[in-house]
Each structure stands twice: as structure tokens, then as C-alpha cells.
C-alpha positions as CSV (number, residue, x, y, z in Angstrom):
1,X,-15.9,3.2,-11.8
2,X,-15.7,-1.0,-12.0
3,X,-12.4,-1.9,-10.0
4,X,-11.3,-4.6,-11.6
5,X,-10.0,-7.5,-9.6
6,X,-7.7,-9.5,-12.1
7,X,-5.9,-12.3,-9.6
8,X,-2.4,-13.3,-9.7
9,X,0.1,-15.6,-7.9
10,X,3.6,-16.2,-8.0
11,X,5.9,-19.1,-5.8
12,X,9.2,-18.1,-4.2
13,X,11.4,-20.9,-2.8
14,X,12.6,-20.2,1.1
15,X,14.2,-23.4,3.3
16,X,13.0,-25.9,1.1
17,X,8.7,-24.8,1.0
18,X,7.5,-22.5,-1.5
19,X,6.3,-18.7,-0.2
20,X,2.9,-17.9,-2.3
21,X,2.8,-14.3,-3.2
22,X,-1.2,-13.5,-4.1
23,X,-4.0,-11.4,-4.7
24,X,-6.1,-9.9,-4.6
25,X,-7.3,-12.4,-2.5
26,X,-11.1,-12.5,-1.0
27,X,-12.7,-12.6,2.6
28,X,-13.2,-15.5,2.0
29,X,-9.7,-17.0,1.5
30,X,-8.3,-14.9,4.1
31,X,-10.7,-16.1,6.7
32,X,-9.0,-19.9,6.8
33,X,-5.6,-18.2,7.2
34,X,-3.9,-17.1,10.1
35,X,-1.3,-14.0,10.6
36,X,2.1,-15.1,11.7
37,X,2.2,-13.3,15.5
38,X,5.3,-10.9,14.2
39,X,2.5,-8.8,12.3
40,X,1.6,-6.3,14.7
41,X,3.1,-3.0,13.7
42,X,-0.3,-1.9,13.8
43,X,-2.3,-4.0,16.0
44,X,-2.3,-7.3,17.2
45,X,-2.6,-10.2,14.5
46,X,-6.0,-11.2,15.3
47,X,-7.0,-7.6,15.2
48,X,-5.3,-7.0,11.5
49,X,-6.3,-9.6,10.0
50,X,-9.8,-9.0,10.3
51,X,-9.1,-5.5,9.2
52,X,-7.6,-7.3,6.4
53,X,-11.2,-9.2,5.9
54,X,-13.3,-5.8,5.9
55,X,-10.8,-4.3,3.4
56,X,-11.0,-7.3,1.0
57,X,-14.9,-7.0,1.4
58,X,-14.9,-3.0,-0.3
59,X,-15.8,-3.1,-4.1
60,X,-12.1,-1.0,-4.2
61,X,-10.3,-3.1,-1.8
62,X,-7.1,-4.9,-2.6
63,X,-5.1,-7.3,-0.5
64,X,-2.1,-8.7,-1.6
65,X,-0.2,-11.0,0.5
66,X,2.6,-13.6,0.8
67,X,2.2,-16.9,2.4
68,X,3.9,-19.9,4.3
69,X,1.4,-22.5,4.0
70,X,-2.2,-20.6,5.8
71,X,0.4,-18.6,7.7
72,X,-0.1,-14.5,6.3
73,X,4.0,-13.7,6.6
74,X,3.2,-10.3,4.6
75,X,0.6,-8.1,3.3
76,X,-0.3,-5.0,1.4
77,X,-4.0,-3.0,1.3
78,X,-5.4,-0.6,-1.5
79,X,-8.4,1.2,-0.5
80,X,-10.1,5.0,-0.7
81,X,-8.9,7.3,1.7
82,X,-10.7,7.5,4.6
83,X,-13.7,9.6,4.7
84,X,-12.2,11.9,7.2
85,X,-8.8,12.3,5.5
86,X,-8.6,16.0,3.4
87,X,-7.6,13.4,0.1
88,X,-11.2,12.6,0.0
89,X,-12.3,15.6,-0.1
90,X,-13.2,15.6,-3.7
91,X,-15.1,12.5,-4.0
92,X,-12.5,10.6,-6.8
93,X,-13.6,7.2,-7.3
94,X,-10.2,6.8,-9.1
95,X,-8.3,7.7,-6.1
96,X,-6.8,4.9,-4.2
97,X,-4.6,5.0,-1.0
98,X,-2.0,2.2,-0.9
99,X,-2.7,2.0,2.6
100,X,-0.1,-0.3,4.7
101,X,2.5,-2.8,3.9
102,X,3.9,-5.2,6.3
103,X,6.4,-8.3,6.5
104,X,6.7,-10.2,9.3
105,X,10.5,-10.0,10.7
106,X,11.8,-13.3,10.0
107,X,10.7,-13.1,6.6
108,X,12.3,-9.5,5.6
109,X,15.3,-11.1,4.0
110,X,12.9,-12.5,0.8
111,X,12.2,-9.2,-0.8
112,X,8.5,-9.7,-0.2
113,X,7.6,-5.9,-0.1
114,X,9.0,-5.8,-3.4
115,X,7.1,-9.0,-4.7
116,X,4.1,-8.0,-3.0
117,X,3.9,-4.6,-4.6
118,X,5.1,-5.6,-8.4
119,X,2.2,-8.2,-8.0
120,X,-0.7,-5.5,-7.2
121,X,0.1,-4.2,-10.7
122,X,0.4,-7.2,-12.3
123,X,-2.1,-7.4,-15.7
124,X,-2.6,-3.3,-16.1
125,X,-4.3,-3.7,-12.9
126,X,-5.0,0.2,-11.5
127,X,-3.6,2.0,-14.4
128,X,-7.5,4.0,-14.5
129,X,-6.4,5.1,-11.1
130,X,-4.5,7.4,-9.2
131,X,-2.5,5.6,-6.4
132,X,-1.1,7.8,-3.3
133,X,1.1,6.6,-0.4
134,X,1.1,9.6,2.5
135,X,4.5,8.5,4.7
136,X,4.8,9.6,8.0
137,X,8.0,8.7,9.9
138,X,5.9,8.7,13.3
139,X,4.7,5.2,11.5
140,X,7.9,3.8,10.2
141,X,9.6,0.5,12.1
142,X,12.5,2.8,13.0
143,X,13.3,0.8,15.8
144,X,13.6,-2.5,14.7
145,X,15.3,-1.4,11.1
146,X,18.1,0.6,13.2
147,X,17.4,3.2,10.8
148,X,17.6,6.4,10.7
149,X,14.1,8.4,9.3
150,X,16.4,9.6,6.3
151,X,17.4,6.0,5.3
152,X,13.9,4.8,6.1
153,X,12.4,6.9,3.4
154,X,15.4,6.2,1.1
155,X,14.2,2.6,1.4
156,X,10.5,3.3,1.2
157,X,11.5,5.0,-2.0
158,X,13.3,2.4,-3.8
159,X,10.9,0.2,-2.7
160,X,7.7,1.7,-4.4
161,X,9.8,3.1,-7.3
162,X,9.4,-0.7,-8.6
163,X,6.0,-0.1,-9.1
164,X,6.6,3.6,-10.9
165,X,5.7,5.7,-7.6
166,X,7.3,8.7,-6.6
167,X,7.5,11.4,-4.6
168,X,5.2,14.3,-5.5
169,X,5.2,17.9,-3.5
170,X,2.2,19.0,-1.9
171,X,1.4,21.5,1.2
172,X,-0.6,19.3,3.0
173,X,0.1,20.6,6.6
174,X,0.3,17.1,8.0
175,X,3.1,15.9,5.7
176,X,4.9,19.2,5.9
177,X,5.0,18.8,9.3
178,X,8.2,16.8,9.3
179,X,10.6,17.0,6.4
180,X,10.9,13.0,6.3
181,X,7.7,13.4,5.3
182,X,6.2,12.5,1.8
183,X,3.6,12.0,-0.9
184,X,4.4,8.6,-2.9
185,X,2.4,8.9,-6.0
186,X,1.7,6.4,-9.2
187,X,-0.4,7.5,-12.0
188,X,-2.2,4.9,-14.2
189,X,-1.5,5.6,-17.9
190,X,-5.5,5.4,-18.3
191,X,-6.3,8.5,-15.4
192,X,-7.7,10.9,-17.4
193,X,-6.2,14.8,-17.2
194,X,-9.8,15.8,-15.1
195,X,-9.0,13.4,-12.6
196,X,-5.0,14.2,-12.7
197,X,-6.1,18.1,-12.0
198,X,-8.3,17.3,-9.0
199,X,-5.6,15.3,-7.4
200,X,-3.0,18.7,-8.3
201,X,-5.3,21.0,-6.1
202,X,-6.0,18.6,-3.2
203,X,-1.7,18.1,-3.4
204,X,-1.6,22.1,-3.4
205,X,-4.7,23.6,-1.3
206,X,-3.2,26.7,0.3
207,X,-1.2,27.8,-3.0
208,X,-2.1,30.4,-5.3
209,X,-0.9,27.8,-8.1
210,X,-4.2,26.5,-8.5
């Protein structure tokens, strides 16, 4: 499968400088940026951005990110599921795990996630694949949201439903093993019906349904 990279940019205006909402953007480019020091949900900056580099580098990989100036103030990845994870199971090359989204806090008030996520679709871009969000509350910025894990996936929802992804049921043992849990799921109008029944019996392994 070719995984077309079509890029796109948009400008917002924020305290008289424009915020540059891009991608996918390339090793390259990213390497001459810097991550603003309030993105480290998941690791420190220095750390994710160079996870942000390898990802760019995978013939799948997306990045989509906002920008102040060479300061990263957001991001979003699209990649295959791990090699270890049960969703790779079947070896879909049109499977692709919308893998992390972040804003850094001082930003949050822009609707970045929003922008950044409306732009990764931008042009019929991933409409031959299958994109899959597993959400685990254990993960979520609880703490600094002062949300609840209910309202935090009421948010996460709204938030990817720009973008036409919803939740989807499944018996995967890891997300039924908290009912915040969920499967977030967007299926290109191009995916084929084989593809859309592999991705049914990796959602439903332990039922009799399929």
C-alpha cells in the first residue's frame, strides 16, 4: 500500500504572531525545531521529539504539529500498531493507530487538538485506511484537566468526532478492563469490506460473532 503524504498548512492568529498548524512534516523539518518544555506527558521534550523524528522517518508515519515560531506547542502521530500490540496481529497495511496527541498547557485555549486532527485528513488523506484510537484513562491528563475519567472521554470524543471517529465495541481484554475505556475508530470511504472484516474479528476475538 503507497501512504500518501499530501502536506498541508494552515495560520491561526494568537497575541499578535501567527500559530502554524502543519504536516505531515519530515525528519527533517522537525530536526531544526525544538519542543516547548510543557510537552512531557509522555517523556521529556528532548526524548519526544526524537520519537517524533523516528515516526516521521516510517513510510506510514504522520506528524502533524502546531507551531510558535521553531517552538513544537502541539503534536499528533499516525503510525502501525506496534508489533507487539494484538491490533497487528493480522498484518493490515491499511491499519493505522492514531497514536498520541498532545498540546502544550499554555496553548490549550487555541483549539489546537481540533486543528491538528481536521488537518491530518485534509485532501482525502487516509480515506484507504482504517484509523483506530485505543483510549486508556490510566494515560489521560486527569490531573491537570481536573476532570473526571467520564468527562475526559466525553472530551476525547467530541474531539475526534471532528474527524468522523467513533467509538466502536470490541472485547479486547485490555480496554474492557476499565469501563472509561474505548475504541475510537474512522473508516476511509476507500477501505475495502476485506479489510473492514479483518479489523471486525481483531475488535471481537473471544466472540462466537465471528
Amino acid at each position: 500500500m503507497e501512504h500518501k503524504k499530501r502536506y498541508h498548512a494552515k495560520s491561526l492568529q494568537y497575541q499578535n504572531r501567527l500559530i502554524v498548524v502543519e504536516g505531515p512534516v519530515s525528519p527533517e523539518q522537525l530536526r531544526v525545531m525544538r519542543m516547548h518544555p510543557e510537552l512531557n506527558a509522555f517523556r521529556h521534550p528532548q526524548d519526544q521529539k526524537q520519537a517524533l523524528e523516528e515516526i516521521a522517518r516510517l513510510l506510514e508515519g504522520r506528524i502533524i504539529l502546531a507551531r510558535d515560531g521553531q517552538t513544537i506547542v502541539g503534536y499528533v502521530t499516525f503510525h502501525y500498531p506496534d508489533e507487539q500490540s494484538p491490533w497487528s496481529e493480522r498484518n493490515m497495511d491499511d491499519l493505522i493507530e492514531f497514536g498520541a496527541i498532545e498540546v502544550a498547557g499554555s496553548y490549550r485555549m487555541l483549539g489546537l487538538g481540533k486543528e491538528m486532527m481536521l488537518l491530518s485528513f485534509e485532501g482525502g488523506q487516509m480515506e484507504d485506511a482504517i484509523v483506530f484510537a485505543t483510549e486508556y484513562y490510566e494515560y489521560w491528563d486527569i490531573h491537570n484537566s481536573k476532570l473526571s475519567a467520564w468527562d475526559y472521554r466525553r472530551m476525547t470524543e467530541q474531539l475526534l468526532k471532528h474527524v468522523d471517529m467513533f467509538r466502536y465495541d470490541t472485547d479486547d481484554p485490555e480496554i474492557c478492563s476499565h469501563p472509561a475505556n474505548c475504541l475510537m475508530v474512522r473508516i476511509g470511504k476507500d477501505v475495502p469490506l476485506s479489510s473492514i472484516e479483518k479489523f471486525d474479528r481483531m475488535r471481537f476475538r473471544r466472540s462466537f460473532l465471528y
